[in-house]
Backbone bond lengths (Angstrom), bond angles and torsions (degrees), N, CA, C in turn:
res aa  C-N    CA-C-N  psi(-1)  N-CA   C-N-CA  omega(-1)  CA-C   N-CA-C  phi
1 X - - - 1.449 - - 1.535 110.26 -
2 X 1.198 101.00 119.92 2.467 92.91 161.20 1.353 118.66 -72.69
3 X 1.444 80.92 157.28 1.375 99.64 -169.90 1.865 104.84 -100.18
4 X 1.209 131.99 109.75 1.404 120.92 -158.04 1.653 92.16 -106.10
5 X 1.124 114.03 150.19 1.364 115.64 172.50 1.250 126.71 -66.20
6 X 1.434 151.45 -178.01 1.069 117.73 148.79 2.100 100.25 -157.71
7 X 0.980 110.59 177.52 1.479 91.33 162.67 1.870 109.93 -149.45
8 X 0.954 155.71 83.59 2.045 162.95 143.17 1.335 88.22 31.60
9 X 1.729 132.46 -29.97 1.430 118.64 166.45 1.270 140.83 -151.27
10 X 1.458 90.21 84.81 1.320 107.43 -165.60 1.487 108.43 -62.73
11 X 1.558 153.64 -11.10 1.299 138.47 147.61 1.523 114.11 -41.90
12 X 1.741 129.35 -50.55 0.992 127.09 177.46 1.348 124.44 -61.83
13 X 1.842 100.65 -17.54 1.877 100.05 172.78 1.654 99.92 -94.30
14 X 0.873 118.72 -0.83 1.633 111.02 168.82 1.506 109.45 -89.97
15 X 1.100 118.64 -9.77 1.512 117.81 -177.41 1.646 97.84 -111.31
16 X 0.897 122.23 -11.55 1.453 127.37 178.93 2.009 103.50 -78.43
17 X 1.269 101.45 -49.34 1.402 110.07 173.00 1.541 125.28 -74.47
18 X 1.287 106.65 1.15 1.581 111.14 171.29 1.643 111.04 -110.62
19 X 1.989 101.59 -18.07 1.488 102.52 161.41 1.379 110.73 -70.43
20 X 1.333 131.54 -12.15 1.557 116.91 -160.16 1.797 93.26 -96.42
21 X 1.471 118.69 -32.69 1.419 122.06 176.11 1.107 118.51 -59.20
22 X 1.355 130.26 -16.90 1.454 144.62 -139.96 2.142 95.87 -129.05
23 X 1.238 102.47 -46.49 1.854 110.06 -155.61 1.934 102.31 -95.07
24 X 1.168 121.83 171.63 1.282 114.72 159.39 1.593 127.68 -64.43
25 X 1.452 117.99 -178.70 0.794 91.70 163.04 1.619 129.03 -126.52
26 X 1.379 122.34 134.59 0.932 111.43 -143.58 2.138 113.95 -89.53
27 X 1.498 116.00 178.67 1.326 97.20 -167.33 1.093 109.45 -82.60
28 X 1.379 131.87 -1.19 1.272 130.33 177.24 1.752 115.13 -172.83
29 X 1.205 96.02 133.01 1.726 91.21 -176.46 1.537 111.60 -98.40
30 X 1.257 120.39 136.38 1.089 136.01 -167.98 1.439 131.12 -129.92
31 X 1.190 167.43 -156.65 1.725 147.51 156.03 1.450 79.39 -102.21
32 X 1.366 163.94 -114.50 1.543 136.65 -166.74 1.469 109.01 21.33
33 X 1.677 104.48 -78.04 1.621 106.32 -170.28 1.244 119.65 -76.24
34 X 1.210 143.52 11.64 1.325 158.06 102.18 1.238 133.04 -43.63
35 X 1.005 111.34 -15.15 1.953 110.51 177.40 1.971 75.09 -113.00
36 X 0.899 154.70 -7.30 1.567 135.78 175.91 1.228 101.57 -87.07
37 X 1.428 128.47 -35.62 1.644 135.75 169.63 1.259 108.85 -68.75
38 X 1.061 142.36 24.82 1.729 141.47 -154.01 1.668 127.21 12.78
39 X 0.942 81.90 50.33 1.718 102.18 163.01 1.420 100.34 -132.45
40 X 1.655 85.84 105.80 1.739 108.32 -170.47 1.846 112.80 -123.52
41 X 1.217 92.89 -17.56 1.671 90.13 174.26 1.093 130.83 -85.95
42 X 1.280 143.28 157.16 1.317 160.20 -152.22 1.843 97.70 -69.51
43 X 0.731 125.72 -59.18 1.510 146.01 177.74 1.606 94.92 -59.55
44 X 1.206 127.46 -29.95 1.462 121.63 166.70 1.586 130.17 -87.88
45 X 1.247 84.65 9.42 2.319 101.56 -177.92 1.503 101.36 -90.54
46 X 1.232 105.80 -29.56 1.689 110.83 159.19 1.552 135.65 -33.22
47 X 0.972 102.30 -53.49 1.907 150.01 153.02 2.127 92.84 -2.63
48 X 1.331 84.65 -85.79 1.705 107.81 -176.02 1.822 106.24 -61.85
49 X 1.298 129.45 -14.92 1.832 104.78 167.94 1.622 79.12 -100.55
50 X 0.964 146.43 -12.84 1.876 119.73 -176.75 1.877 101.14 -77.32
51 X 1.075 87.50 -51.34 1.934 94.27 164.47 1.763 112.54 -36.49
52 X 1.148 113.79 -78.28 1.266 122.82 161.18 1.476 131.73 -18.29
53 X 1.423 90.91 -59.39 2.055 104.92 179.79 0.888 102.48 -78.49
54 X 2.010 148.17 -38.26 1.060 128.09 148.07 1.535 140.81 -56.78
55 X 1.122 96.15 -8.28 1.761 95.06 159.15 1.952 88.93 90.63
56 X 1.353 111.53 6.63 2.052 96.39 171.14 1.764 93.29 -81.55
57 X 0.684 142.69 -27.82 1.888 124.67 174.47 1.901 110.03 -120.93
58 X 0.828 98.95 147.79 1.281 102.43 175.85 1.898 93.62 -72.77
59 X 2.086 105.99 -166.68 1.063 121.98 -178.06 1.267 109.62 -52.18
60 X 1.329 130.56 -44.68 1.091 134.19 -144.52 1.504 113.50 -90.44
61 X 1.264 106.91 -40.38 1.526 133.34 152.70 1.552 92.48 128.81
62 X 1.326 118.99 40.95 1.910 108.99 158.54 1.607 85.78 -104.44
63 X 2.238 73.29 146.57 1.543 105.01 174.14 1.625 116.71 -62.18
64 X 1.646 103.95 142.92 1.317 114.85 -178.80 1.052 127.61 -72.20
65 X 1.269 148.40 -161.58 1.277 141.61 137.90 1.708 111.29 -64.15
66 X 1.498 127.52 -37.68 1.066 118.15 -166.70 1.662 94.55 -78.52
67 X 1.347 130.67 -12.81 1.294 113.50 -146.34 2.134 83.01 -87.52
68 X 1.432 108.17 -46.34 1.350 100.30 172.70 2.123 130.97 -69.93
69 X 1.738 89.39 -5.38 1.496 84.35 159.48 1.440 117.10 -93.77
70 X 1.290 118.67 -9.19 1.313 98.89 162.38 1.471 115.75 -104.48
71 X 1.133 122.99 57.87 1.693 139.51 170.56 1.585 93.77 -95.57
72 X 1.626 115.18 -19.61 1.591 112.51 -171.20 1.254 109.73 -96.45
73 X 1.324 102.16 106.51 1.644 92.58 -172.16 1.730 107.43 -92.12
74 X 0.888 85.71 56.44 2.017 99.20 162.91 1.552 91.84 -133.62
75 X 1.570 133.90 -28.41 1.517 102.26 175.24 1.515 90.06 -114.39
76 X 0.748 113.00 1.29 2.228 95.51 178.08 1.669 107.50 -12.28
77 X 1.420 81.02 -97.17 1.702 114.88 172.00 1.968 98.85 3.93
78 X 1.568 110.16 -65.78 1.216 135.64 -161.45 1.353 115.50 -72.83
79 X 1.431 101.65 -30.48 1.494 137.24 179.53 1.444 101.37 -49.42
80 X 1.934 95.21 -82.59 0.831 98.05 174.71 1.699 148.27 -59.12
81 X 1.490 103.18 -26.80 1.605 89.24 163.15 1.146 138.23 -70.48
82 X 1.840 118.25 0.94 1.509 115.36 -162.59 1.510 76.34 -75.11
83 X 1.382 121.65 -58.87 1.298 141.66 -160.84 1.589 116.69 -59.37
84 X 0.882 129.80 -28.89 2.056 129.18 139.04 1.333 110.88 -52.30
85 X 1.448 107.61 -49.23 1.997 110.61 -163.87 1.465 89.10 -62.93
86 X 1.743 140.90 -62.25 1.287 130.48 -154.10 1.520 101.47 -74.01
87 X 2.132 127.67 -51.43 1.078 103.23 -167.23 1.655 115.81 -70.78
88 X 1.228 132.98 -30.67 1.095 129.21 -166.86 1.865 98.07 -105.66
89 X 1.277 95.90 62.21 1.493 101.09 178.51 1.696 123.65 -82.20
90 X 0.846 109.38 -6.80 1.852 124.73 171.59 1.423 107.37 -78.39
91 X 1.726 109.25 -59.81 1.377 105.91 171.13 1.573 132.21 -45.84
92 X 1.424 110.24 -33.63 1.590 122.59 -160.89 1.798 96.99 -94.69
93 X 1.670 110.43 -5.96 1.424 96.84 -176.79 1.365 92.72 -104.73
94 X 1.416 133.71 -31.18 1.579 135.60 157.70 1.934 114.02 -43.85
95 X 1.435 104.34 -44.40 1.328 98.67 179.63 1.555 117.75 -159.47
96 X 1.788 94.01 98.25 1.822 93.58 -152.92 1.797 117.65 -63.04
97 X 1.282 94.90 0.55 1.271 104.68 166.54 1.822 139.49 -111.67
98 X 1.600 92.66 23.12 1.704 121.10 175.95 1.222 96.16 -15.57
99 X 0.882 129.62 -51.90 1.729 123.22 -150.44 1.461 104.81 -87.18
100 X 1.298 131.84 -12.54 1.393 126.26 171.70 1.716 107.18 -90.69
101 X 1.407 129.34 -16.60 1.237 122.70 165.79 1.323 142.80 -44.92
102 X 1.689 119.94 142.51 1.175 104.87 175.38 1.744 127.79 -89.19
103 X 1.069 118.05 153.71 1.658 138.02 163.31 2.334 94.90 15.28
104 X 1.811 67.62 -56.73 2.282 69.53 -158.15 1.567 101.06 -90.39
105 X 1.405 128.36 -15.87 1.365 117.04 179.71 1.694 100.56 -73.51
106 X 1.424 134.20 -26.00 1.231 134.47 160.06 0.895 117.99 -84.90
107 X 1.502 137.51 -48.51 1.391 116.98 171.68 1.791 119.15 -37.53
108 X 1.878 115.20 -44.80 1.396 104.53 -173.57 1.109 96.93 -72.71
109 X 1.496 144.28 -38.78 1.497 123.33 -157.46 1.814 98.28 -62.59
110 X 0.951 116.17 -45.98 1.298 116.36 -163.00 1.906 105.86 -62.46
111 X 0.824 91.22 -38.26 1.880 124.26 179.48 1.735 98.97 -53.70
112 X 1.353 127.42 -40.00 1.161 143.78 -173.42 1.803 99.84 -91.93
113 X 0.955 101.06 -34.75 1.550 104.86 -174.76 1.794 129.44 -88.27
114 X 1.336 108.64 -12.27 1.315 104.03 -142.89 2.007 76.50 -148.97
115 X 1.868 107.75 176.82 1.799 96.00 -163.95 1.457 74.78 -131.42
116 X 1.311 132.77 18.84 1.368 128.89 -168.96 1.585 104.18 -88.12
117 X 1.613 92.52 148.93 1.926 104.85 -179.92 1.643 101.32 -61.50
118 X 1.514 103.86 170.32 1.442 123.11 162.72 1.413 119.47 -42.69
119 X 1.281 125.67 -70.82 1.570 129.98 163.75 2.040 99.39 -21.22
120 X 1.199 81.15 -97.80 1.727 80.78 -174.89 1.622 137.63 -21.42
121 X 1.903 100.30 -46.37 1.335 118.40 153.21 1.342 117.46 -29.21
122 X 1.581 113.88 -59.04 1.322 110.29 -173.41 1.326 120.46 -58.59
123 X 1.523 100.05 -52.30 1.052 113.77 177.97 1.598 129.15 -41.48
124 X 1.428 114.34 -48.24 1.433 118.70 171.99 1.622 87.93 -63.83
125 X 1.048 144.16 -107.49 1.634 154.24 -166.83 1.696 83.95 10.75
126 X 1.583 113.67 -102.15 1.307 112.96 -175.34 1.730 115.75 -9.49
127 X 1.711 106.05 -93.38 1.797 102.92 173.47 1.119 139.20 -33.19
128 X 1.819 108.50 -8.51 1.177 111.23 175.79 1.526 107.20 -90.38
129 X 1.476 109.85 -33.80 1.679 109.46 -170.88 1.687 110.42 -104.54
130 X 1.363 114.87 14.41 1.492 125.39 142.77 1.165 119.29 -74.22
131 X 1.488 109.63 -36.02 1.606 94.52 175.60 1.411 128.06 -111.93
132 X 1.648 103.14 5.00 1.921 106.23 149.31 1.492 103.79 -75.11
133 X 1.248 144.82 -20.09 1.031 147.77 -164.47 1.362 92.36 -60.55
134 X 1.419 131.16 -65.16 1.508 156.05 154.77 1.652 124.19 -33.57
135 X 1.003 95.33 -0.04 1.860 100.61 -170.15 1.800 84.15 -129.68
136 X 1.442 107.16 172.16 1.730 157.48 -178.12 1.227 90.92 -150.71
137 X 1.329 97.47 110.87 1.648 113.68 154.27 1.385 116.02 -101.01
138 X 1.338 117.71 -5.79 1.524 120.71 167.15 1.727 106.21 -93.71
139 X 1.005 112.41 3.31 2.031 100.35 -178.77 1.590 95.20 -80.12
140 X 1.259 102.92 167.52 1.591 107.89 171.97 1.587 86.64 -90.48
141 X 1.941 91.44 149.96 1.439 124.45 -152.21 1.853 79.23 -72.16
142 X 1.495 115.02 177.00 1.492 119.69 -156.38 2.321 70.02 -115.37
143 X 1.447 84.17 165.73 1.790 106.80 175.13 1.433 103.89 -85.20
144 X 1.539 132.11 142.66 1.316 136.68 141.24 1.225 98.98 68.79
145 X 1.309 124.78 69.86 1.486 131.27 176.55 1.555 94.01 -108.50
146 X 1.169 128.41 116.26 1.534 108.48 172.98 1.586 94.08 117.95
147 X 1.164 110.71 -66.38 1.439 129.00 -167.42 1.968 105.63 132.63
148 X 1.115 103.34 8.58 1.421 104.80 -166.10 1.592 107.13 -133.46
149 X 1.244 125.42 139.76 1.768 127.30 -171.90 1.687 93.05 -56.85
150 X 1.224 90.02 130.70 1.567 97.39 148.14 1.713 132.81 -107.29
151 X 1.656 94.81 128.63 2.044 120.06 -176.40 1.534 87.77 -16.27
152 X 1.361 109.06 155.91 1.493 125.21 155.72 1.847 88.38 -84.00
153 X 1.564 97.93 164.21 1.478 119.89 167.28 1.285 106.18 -78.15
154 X 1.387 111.44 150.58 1.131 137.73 168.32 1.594 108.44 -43.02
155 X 1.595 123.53 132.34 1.142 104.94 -171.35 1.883 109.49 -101.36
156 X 1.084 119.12 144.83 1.338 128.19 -164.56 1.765 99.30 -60.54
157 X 1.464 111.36 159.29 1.689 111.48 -178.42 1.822 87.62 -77.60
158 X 1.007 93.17 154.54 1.905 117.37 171.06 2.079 108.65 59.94
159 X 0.964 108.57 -2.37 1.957 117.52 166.88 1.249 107.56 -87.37
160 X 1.148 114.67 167.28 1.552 125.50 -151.69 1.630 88.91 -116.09
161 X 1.711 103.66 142.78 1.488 104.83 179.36 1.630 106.95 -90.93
162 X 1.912 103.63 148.48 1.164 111.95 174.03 1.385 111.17 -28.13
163 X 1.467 130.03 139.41 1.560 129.70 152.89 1.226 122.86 -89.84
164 X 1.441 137.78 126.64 1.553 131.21 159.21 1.190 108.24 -2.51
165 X 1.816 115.29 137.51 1.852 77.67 136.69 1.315 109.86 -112.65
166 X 1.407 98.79 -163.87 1.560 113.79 -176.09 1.521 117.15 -40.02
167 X 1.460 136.40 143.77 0.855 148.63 -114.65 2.293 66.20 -116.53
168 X 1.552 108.67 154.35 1.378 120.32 -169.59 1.510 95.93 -114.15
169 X 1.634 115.29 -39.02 1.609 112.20 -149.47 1.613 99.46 113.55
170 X 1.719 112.11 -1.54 1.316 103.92 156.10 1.423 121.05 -116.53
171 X 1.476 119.94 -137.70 1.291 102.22 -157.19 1.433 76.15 -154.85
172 X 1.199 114.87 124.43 2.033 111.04 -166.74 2.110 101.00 -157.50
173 X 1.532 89.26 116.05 1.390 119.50 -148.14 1.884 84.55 -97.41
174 X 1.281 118.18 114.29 1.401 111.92 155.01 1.235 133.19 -123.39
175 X 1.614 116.33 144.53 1.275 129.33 -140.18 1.472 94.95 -102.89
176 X 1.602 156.04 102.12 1.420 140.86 -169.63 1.841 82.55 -112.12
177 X 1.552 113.71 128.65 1.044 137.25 153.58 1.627 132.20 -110.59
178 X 1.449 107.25 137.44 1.389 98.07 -137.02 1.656 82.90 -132.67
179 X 1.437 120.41 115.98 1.648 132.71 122.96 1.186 125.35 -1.09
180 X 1.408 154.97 57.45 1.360 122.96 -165.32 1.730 106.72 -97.48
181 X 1.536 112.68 140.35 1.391 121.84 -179.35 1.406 109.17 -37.11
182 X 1.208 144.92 134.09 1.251 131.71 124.27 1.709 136.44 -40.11
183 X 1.883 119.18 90.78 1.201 111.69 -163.57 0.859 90.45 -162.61
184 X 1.869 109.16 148.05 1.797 122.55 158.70 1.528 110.56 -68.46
185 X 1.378 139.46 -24.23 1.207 140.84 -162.33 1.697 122.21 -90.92
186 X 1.729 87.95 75.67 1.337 101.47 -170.71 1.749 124.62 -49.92
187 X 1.157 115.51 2.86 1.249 135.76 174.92 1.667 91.25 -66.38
188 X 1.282 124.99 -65.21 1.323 110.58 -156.73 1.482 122.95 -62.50
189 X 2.113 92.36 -31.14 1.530 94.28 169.96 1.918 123.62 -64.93
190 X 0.538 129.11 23.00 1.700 146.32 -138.73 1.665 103.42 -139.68
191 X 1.614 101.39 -59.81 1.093 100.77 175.90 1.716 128.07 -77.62
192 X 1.150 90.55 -8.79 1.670 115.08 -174.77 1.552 111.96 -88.75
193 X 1.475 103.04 -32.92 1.828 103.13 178.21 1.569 98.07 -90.72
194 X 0.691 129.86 -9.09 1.965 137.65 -151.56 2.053 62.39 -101.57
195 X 0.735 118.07 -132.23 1.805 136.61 -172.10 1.039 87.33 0.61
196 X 1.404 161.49 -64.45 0.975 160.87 177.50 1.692 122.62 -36.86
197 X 1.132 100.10 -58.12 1.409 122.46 170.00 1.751 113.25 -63.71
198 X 1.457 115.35 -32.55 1.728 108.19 -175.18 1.299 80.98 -73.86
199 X 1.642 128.57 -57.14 1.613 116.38 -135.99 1.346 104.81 -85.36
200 X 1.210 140.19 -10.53 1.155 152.70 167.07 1.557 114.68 -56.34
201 X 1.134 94.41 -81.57 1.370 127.33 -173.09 1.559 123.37 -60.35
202 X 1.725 104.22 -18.22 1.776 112.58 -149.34 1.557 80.98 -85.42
């Protein structure tokens, strides 16, 4: 079973993530360095494993690379979805569109996933859709998050796939990963490699 993070207040982790856009950054985050940011309550120690499961601090609690690419709030948004799509990566292959779900289509997935009571249930549900609240899963994914390229998104049925671009004088390898519907109606798969094949290929 996973273990999903969660935090009783997720408004205070949305305001926690606009302190990190806003503050330096520091060498290590800690519940200390959280009660100095004024997030001082018990319900706010939560804060630092949601940090964690998203991949903004490592174990220890020093900041990531993603935690200082999203200091840019021109890719936040972008930031943040690479960083939902990898930690909550079961969910997004169950439903590549997690973030448009309602309350109970996440509550059961999670419900299926996890040995935790009702209370808690909710609780993850909420922290999870506070912080799609915070992400674009349609922006193009941000460069060198991690230190490593990040996948293009899944490309939508009937939208046109990312194109190369123009060649620099380097040599730039792209990875298109693809969602496929769950369906008997091999028509759609057909129509999906065919679109695939003009925009690719043209």
């Amino acid at each position: 079973m996973a273990d999903f993070s969660y935090t009783p207040s997720p408004a205070n982790l949305k305001r926690f993530l606009d302190h990190v856009q806003g503050a330096g950054v520091p060498p290590k985050v800690t519940l200390q360095y959280l009660e100095s940011a004024g997030f001082k309550t018990k319900n706010d120690r939560a804060i630092l494993s949601v940090l964690k499961a998203i991949g903004f601090v490592d174990n220890s609690g020093v900041p990531t690379d993603a935690w200082r690419a999203y200091r840019d709030r021109d890719k936040a948004r972008a930031v943040m979805a690479v960083a939902l799509q990898s930690s909550y990566s079961g969910l997004f292959t169950t439903y590549p569109d997690a973030y448009r779900k309602d309350n109970e289509a996440l509550r059961n997935y999670f419900s299926a996933h996890t040995n935790v009571g009702e209370v808690a249930l909710s609780q993850i549900v909420r922290t999870f859709k506070a912080l799609a609240e915070l992400a674009d899963f349609e922006a193009a994914p941000p460069e060198d998050v991690d230190g490593e390229p990040t996948p293009l998104p899944s490309v939508p049925r009937g939208a046109a796939a990312p194109k190369p671009r123009a060649p620099s004088g380097l040599t730039v390898n792209i990875n298109i990963q693809l969602q496929l519907p769950a369906t008997e109606d091999e028509a759609i798969y057909d129509k999906l490699f065919a679109s695939l094949k003009k925009h690719l290929l043209a």
